[in-house]
C-alpha positions as CSV (number, residue, x, y, z in Angstrom):
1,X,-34.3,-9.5,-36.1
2,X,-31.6,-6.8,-34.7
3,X,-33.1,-3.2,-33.7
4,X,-30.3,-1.0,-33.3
5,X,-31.2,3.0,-32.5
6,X,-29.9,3.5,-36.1
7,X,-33.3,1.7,-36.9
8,X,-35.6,3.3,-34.6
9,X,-34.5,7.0,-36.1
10,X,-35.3,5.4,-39.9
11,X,-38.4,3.9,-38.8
12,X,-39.4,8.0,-37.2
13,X,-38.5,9.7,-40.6
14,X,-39.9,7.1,-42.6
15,X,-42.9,7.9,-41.0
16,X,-42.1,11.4,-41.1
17,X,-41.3,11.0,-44.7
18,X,-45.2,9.5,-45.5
19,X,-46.6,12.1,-44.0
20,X,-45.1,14.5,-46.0
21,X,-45.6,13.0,-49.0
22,X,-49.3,12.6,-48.2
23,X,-49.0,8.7,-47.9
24,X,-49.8,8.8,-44.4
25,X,-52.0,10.9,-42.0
26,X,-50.5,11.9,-38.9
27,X,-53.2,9.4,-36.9
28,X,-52.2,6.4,-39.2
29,X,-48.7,7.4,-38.5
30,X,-49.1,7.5,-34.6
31,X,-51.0,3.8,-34.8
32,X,-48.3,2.3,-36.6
33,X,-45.5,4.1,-34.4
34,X,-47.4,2.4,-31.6
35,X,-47.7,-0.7,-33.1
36,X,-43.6,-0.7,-33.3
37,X,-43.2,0.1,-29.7
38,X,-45.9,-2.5,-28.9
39,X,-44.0,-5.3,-30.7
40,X,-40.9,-3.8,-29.1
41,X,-42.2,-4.3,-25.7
42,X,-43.3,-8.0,-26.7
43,X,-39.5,-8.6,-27.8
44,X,-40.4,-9.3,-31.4
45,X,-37.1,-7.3,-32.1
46,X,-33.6,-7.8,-30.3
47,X,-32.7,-4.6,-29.4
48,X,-28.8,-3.9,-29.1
49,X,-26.8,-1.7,-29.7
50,X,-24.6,0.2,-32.7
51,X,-21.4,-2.3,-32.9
52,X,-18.4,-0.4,-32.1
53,X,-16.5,-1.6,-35.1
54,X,-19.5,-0.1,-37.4
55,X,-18.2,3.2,-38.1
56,X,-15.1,2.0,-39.5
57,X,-16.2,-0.7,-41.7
58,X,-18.5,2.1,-43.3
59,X,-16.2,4.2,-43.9
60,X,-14.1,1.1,-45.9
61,X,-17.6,-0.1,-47.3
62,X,-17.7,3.6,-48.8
63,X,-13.9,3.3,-50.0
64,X,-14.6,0.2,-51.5
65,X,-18.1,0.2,-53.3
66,X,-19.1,4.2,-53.0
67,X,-17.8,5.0,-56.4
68,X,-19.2,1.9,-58.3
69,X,-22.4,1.8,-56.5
70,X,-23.3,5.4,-55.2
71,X,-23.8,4.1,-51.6
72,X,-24.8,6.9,-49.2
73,X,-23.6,6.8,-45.7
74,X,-26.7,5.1,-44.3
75,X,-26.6,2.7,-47.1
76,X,-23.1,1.6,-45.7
77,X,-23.6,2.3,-42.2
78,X,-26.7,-0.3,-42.2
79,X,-24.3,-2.9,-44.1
80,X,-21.9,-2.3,-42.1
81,X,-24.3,-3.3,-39.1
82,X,-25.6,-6.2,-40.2
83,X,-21.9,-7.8,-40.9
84,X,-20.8,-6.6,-37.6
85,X,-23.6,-8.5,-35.9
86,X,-23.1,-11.5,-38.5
87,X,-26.2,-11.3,-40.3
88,X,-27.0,-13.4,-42.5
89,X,-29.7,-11.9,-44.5
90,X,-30.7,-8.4,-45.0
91,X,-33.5,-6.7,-45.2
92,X,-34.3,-3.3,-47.2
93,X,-36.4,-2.0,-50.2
94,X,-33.8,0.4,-51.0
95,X,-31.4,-1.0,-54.0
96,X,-28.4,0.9,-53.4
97,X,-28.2,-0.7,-50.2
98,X,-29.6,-4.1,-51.5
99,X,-26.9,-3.9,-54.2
100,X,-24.0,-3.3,-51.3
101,X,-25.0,-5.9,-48.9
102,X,-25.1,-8.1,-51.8
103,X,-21.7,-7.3,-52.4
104,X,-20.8,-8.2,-49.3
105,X,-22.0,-11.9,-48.9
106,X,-25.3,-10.7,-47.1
107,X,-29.3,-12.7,-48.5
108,X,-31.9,-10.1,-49.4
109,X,-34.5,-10.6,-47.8
């Protein structure tokens, strides 16, 4: 699976975002932050980069499905990731962004 730094800032405010909402302490949070650098270091993810090209197809990805499917701009930008780097599934629990990459050829995983 593709790591991207767009998906090491989700994974920190998703974190963020637990902790907030009382989901998470701050210790569970720092064990599972670990754990993500850990399998990091093992090379569970491929780390690369943001595709040039990415910024531009989300901007058409929000031309194109924004009004029909209220895709926000990280909805499209992660879409617009995954087809750069000709994925072939995707992987998300949010449904706007399910729904988009579905749109767009991608499997939801």
């Amino acid at each position: 699976m593709w790591l991207t730094p767009l998906h090491n800032a989700e994974w920190a405010h998703a974190l963020g975002q637990h902790i907030f909402r009382k989901s998470l302490s701050s210790a569970e949070a720092q064990q599972m932050y670990e754990q993500f650098e850990s399998d990091k270091a093992a090379g569970l993810w491929l780390e690369t980069r943001i595709p040039d090209q990415s910024f531009e197809l989300c901007a058409e990805l929000a031309r194109r499905y924004g009004p029909k499917l209220g895709s926000r701009t990280l909805d499209s930008l992660h879409v617009a990731c995954a087809l750069e780097l000709n994925a072939e599934k995707f992987w998300t629990f949010d449904e706007r962004q399910a729904k988009l990459a579905k749109a767009e050829g991608l499997k939801i995983t």
